[in-house]
C-alpha positions as CSV (number, residue, x, y, z in Angstrom):
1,X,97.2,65.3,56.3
2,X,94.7,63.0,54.9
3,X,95.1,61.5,51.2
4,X,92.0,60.8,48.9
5,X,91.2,57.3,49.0
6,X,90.8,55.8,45.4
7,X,86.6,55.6,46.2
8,X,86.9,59.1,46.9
9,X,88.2,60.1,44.0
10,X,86.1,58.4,41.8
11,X,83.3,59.9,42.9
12,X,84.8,63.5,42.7
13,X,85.4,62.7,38.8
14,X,82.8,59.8,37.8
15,X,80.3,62.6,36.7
16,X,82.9,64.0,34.3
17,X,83.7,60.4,33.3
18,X,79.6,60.0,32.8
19,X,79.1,63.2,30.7
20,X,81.7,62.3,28.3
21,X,80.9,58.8,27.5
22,X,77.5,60.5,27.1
23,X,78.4,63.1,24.9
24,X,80.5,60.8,22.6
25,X,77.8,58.5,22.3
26,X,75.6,61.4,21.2
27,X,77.8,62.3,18.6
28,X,77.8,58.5,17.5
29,X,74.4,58.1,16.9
30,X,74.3,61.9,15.6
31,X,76.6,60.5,12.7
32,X,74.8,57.2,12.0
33,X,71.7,58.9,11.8
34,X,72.9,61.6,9.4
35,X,74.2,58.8,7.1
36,X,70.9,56.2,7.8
37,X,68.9,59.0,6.1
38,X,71.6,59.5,3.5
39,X,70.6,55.8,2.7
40,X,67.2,56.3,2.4
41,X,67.2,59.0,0.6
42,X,69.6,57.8,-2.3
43,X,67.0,55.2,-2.4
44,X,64.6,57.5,-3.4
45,X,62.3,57.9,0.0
46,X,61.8,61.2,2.0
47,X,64.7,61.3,5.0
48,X,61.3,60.9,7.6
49,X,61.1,57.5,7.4
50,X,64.4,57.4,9.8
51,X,61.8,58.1,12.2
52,X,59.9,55.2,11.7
53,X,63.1,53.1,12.9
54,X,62.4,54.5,16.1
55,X,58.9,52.4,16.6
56,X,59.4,49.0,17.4
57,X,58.3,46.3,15.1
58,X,57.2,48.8,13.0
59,X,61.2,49.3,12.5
60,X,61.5,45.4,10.9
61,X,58.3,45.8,8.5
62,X,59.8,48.9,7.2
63,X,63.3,47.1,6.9
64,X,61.4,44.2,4.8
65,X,59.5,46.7,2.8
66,X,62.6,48.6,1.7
67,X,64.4,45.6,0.7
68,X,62.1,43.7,-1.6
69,X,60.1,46.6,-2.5
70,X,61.3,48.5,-5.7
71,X,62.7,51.4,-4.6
72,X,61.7,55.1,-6.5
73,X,65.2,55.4,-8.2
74,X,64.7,52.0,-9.9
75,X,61.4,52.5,-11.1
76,X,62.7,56.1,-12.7
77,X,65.8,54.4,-14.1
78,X,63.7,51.5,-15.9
79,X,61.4,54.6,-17.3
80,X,63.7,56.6,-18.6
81,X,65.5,53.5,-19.8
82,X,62.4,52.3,-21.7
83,X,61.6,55.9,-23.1
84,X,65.3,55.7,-24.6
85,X,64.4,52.4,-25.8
86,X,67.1,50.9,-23.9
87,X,67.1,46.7,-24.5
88,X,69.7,45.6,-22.4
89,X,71.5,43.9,-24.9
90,X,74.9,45.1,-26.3
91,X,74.8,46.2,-29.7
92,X,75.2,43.2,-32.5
93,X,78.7,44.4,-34.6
């Protein structure tokens, strides 16, 4: 009787091996690309522009645009803020 030699079994299981690193890497970038479009949107941009990060160099003008671009939500806070006549200032007492 002839025992499986270690090279043997490896390749018996290294599709198994394969398909769950696979699979947990899927579920990964599943999660980070739930919460990158979480992001975006609590900045006040439409989810789709996730997409955009897929396109290279496209991905790092969009990165500089959202950073020192004002984002939606700011520019709706400082107009309700200046309709409410909001100064900035704490009240003199």
């Amino acid at each position: 009787m002839d025992t499986p030699s270690y090279d043997q079994l490896q390749d018996d299981y290294g599709w198994l091996f394969g398909t769950a690193a696979l699979i947990v890497w899927a579920a990964v970038a599943i999660i980070f690309l739930i919460a990158y479009i979480q992001i975006i949107r609590k900045a006040g941009y439409s989810g789709w522009w996730v997409l955009v990060g897929i396109v290279p160099l496209l991905n790092v003008v969009m990165f500089l645009v959202f950073a020192f671009s004002t984002w939606p939500v700011v520019r709706e806070r400082d107009a309700l803020r200046a309709r409410a006549g909001y100064t900035g200032q704490y009240p003199q007492g």
